[in-house]
C-alpha positions as a Markdown table, in Angstrom:
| # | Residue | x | y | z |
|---|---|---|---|---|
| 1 | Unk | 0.0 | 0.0 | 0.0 |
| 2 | Unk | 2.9 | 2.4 | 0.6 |
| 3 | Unk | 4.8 | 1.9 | -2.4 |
| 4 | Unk | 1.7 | 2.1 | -4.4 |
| 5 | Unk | 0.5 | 5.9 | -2.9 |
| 6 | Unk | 4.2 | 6.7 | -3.3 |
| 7 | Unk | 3.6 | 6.0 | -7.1 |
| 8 | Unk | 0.8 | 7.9 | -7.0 |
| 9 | Unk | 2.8 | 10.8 | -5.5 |
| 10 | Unk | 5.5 | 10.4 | -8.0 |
| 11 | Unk | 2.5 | 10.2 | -10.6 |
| 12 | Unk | 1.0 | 13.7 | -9.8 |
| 13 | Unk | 4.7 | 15.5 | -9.2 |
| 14 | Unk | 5.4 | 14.9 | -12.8 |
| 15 | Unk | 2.2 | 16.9 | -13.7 |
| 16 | Unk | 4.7 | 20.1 | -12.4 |
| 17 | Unk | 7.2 | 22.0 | -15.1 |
| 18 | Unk | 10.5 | 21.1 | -15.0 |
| 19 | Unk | 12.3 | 24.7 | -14.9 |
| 20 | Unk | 15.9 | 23.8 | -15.5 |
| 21 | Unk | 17.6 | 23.5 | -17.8 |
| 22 | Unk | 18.3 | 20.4 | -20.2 |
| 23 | Unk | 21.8 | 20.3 | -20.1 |
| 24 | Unk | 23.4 | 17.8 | -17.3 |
| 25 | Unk | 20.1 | 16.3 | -15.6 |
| 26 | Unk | 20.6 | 13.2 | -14.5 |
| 27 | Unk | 17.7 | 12.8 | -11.7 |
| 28 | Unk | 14.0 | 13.4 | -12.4 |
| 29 | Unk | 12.5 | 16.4 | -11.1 |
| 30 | Unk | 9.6 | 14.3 | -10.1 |
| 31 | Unk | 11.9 | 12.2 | -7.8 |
| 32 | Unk | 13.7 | 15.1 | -6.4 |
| 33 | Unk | 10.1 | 16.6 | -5.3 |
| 34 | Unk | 8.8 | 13.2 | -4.1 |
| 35 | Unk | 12.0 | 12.7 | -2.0 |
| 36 | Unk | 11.7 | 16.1 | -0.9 |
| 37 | Unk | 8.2 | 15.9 | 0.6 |
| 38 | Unk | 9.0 | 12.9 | 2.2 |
| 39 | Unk | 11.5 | 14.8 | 4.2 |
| 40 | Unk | 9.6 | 17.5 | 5.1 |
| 41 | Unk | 7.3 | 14.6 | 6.8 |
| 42 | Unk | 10.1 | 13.1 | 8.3 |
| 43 | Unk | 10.6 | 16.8 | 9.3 |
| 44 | Unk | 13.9 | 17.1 | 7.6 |
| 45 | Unk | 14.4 | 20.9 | 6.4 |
| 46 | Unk | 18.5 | 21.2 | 5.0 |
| 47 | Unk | 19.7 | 19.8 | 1.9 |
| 48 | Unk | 22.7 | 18.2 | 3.6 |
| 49 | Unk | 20.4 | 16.2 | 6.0 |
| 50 | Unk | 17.9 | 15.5 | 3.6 |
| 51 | Unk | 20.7 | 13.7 | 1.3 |
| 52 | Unk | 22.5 | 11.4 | 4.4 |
| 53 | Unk | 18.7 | 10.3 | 5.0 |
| 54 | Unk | 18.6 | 9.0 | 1.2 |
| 55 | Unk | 21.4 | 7.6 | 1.2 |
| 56 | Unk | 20.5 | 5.8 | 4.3 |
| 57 | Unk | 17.3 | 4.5 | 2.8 |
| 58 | Unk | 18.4 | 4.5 | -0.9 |
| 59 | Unk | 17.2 | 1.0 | -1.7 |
| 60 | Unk | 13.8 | 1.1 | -0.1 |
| 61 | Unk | 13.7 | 5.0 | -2.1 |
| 62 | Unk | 15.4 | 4.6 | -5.2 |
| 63 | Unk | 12.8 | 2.4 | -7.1 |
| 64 | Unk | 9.5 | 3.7 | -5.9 |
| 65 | Unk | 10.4 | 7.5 | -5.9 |
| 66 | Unk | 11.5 | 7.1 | -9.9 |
| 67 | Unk | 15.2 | 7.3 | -9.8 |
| 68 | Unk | 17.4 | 6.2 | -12.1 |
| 69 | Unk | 20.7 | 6.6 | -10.9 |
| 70 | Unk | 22.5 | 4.3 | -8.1 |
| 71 | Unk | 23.5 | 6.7 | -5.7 |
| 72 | Unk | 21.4 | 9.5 | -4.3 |
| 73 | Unk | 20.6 | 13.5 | -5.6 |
| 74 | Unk | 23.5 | 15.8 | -3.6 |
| 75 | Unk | 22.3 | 18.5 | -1.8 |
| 76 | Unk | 23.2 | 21.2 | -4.0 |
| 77 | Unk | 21.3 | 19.2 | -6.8 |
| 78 | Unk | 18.2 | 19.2 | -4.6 |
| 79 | Unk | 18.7 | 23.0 | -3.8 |
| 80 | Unk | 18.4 | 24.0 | -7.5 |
| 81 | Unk | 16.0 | 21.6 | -8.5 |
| 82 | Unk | 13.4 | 23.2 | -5.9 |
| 83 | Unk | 14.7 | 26.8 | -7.1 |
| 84 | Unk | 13.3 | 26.5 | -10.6 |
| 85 | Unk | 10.2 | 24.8 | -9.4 |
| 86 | Unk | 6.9 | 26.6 | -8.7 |
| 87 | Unk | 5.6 | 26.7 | -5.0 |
| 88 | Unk | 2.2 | 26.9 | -6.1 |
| 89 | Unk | 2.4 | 24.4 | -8.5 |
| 90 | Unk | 4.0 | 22.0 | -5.5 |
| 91 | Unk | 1.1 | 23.0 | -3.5 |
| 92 | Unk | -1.3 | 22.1 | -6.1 |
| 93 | Unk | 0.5 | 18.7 | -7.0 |
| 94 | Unk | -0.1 | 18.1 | -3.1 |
| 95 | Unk | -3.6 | 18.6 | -2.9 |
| 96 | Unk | -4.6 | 16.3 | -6.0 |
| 97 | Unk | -2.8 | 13.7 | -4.3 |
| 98 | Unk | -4.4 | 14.2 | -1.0 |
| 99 | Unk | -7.7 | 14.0 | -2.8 |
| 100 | Unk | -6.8 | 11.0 | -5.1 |
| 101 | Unk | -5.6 | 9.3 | -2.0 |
| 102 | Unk | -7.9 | 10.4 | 1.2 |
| 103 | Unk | -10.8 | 12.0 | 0.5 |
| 104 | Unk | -12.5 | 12.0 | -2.8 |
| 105 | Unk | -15.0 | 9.2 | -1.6 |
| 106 | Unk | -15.6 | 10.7 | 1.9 |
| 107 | Unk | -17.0 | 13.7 | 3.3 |
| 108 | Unk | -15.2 | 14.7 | 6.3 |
| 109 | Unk | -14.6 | 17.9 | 9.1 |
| 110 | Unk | -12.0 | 20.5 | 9.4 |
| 111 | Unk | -10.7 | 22.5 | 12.5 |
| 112 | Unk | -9.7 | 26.0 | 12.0 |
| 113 | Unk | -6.9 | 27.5 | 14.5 |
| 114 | Unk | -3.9 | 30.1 | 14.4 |
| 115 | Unk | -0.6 | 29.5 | 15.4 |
| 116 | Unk | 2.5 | 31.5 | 15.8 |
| 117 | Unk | 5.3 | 30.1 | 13.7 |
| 118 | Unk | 8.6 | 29.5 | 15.9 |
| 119 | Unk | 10.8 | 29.2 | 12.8 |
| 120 | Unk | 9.4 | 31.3 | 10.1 |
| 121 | Unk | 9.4 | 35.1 | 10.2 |
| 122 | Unk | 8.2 | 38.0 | 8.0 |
| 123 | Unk | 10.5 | 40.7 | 6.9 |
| 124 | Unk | 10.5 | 42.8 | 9.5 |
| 125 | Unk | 11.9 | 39.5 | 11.6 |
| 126 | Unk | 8.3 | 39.1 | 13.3 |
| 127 | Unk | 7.2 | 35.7 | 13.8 |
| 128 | Unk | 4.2 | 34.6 | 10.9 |
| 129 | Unk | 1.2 | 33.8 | 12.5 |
| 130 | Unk | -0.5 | 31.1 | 10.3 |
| 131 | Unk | -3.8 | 29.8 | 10.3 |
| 132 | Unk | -4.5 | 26.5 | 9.8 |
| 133 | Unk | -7.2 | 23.9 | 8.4 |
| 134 | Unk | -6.6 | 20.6 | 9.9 |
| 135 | Unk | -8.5 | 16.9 | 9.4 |
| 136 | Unk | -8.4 | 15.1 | 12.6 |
| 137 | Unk | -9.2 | 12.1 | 11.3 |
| 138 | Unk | -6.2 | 11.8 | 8.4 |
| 139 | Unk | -3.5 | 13.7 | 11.0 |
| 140 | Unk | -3.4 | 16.1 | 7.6 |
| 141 | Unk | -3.1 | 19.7 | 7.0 |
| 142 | Unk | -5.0 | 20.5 | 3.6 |
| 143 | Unk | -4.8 | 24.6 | 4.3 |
| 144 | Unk | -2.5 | 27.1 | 5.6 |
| 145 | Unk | -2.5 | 31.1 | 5.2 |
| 146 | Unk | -0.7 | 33.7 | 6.1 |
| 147 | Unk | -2.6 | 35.8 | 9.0 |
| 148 | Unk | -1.4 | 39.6 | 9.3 |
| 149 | Unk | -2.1 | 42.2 | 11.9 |
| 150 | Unk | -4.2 | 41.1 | 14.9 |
| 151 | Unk | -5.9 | 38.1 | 15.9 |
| 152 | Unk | -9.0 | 39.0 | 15.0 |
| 153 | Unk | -8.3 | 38.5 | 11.3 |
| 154 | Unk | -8.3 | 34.8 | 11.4 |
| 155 | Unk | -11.9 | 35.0 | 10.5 |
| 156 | Unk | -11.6 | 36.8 | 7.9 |
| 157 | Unk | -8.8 | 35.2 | 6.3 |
| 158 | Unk | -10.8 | 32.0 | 6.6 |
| 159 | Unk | -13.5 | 33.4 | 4.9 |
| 160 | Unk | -11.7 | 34.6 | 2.2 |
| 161 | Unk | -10.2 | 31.5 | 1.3 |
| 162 | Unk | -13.6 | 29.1 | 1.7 |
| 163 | Unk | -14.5 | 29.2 | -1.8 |
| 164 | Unk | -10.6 | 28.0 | -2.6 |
| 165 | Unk | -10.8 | 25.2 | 0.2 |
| 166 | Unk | -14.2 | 24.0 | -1.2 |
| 167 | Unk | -12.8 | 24.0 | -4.9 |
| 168 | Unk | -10.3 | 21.7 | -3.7 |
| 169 | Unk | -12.3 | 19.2 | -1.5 |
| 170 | Unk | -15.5 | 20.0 | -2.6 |
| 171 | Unk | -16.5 | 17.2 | 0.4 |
| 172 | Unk | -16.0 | 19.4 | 3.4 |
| 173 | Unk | -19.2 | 19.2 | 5.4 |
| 174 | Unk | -17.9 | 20.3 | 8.7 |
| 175 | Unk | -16.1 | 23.8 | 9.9 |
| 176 | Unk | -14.9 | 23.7 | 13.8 |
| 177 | Unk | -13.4 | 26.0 | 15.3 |
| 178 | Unk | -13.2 | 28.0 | 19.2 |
| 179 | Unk | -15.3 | 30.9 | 20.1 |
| 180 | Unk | -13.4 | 33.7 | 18.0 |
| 181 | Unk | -14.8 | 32.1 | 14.4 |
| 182 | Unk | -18.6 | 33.0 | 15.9 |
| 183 | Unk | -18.8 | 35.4 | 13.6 |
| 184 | Unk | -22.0 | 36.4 | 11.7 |
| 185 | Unk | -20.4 | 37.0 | 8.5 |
| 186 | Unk | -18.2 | 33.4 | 8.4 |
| 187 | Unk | -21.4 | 31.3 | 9.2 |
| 188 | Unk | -23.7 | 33.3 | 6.5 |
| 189 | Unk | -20.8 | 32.0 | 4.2 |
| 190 | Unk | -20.7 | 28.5 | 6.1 |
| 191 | Unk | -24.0 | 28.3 | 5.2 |
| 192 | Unk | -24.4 | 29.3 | 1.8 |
| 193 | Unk | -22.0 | 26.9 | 0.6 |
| 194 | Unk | -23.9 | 24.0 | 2.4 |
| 195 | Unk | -21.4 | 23.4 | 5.1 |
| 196 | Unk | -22.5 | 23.1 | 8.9 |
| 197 | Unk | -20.2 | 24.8 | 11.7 |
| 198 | Unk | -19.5 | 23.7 | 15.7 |
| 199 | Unk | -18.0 | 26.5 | 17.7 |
| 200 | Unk | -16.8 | 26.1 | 21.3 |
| 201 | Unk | -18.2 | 29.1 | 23.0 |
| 202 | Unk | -17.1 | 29.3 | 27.0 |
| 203 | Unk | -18.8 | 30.8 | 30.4 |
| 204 | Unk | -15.9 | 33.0 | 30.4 |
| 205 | Unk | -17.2 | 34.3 | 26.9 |
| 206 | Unk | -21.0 | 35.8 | 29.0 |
| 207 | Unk | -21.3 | 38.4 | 26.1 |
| 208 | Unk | -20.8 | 36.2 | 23.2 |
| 209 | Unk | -22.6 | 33.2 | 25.0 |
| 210 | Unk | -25.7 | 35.6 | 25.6 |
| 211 | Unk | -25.6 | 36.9 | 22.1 |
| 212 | Unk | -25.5 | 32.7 | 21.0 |
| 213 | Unk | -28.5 | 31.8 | 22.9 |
| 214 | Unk | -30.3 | 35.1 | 22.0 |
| 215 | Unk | -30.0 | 33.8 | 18.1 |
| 216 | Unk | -30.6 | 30.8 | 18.9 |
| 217 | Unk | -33.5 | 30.9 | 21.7 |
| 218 | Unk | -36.1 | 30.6 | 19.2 |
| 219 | Unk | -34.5 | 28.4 | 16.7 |
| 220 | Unk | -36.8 | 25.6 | 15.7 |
| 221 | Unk | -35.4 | 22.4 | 17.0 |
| 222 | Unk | -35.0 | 19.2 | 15.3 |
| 223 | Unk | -33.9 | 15.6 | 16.1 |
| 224 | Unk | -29.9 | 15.2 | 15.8 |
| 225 | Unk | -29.1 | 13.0 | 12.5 |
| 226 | Unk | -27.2 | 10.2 | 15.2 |
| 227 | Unk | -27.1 | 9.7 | 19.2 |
| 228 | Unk | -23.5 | 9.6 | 20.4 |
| 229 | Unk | -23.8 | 7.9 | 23.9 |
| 230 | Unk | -20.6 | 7.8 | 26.2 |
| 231 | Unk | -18.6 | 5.5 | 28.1 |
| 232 | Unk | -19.4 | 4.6 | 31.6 |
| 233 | Unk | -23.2 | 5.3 | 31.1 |
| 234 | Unk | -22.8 | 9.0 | 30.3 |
| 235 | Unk | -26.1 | 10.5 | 28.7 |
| 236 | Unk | -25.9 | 10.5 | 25.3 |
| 237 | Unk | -25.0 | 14.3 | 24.0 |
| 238 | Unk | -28.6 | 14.7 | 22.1 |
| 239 | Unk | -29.9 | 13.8 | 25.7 |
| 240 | Unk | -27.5 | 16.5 | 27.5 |
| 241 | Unk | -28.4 | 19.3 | 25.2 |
| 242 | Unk | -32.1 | 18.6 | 25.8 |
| 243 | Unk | -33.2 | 17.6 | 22.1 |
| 244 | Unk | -34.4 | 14.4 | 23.1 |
């Protein structure tokens, strides 16, 4: 099963424009990009590292990633292979293989959440806050954007990329998020592109909790579409938020 999605991965890298040029290639560029993606999952960042860890694991590599030569790409190879490739063309590659792989037959849930980066920072050396769409279930980030200026953007840079994030997995049902993404204009979108929402909202939020069961006081209730029921006899959650 491994060897075959790394096929699949070599498959869909060689969909990406080889930028250099002709003269003295000797290792695929869809290789190169393979081998470099499996680094960054082994999280393996410099050249120099990434090459030892080849050539530590060249016969189990060599074959499935496309190679054709017996000893591993050097570093400096690697460096100016990835300079004349296209970052958005990478990113592209990734998320056709993600879909081809995970989650073109499923529908499935996304969190939402900001993070500071500890390693990568902006040009005036401040450290990039990213926000990030995560699926729990597959351990897999399938969206990450650059948040500037204060928190309270993460919304709104969430919003603005929606229609993008649906294009690609058109199968997104479910947005989660914590109490800062209760934001009328994010669930009007949420909504109109037939997605549901779940947004933690705590007692030490009483404005935003007040203004949540205000809008939703005189909602018309319905029957939840499954009973979870915990360990331990726990009520079921339908049961604890009194809709059964």
């Amino acid at each position: 099963m491994v060897a075959v999605r790394l096929q699949s991965l070599v498959e869909i890298f060689r969909q990406i424009p080889d930028g250099r040029c002709r003269r003295g290639v000797r290792h695929p560029m869809s290789a190169i990009l393979s081998l470099v993606f499996l680094g960054l999952l082994a999280r393996i960042r410099e050249m120099a590292v990434l090459e030892r860890w080849a050539r530590a694991h060249w016969d189990q590599l060599r074959e499935p990633l496309g190679f054709t030569q017996d000893e591993p790409p050097h570093a400096t190879t690697v460096s100016r292979a990835l300079s004349a490739c296209s970052s958005a063309g990478f990113a592209q590659a990734f998320v056709e293989w993600v879909r081809a792989i995970a989650l073109e037959d499923r529908s499935f849930a996304v969190a939402v959440d900001a993070k500071t980066s500890c390693q990568g920072f902006d040009a005036d050396g401040c450290p990039v806050q990213m926000l990030t769409a995560l699926v729990h279930d597959l351990k897999l980030v399938i969206g990450q954007w650059s948040v500037r200026g204060e928190k309270s953007n993460e919304p709104t840079v969430f919003r603005q990329h929606l229609p993008e994030l649906l294009a690609n997995f058109p199968l997104l049902r479910l947005v989660t998020g914590d109490a800062l993404y209760a934001q009328r204009p994010l669930a009007a979108a949420l909504v109109a592109e037939n997605c549901d929402y779940l947004l933690q909202i705590k007692d030490n939020q009483p404005d935003l909790r007040d203004a949540a069961q205000q809008c939703l006081g005189s909602a018309h209730e319905r029957p939840p579409a499954a009973q979870t029921t915990e360990k331990k006899g726990m009520p079921s959650i339908a049961a604890r938020c009194g809709l059964i």
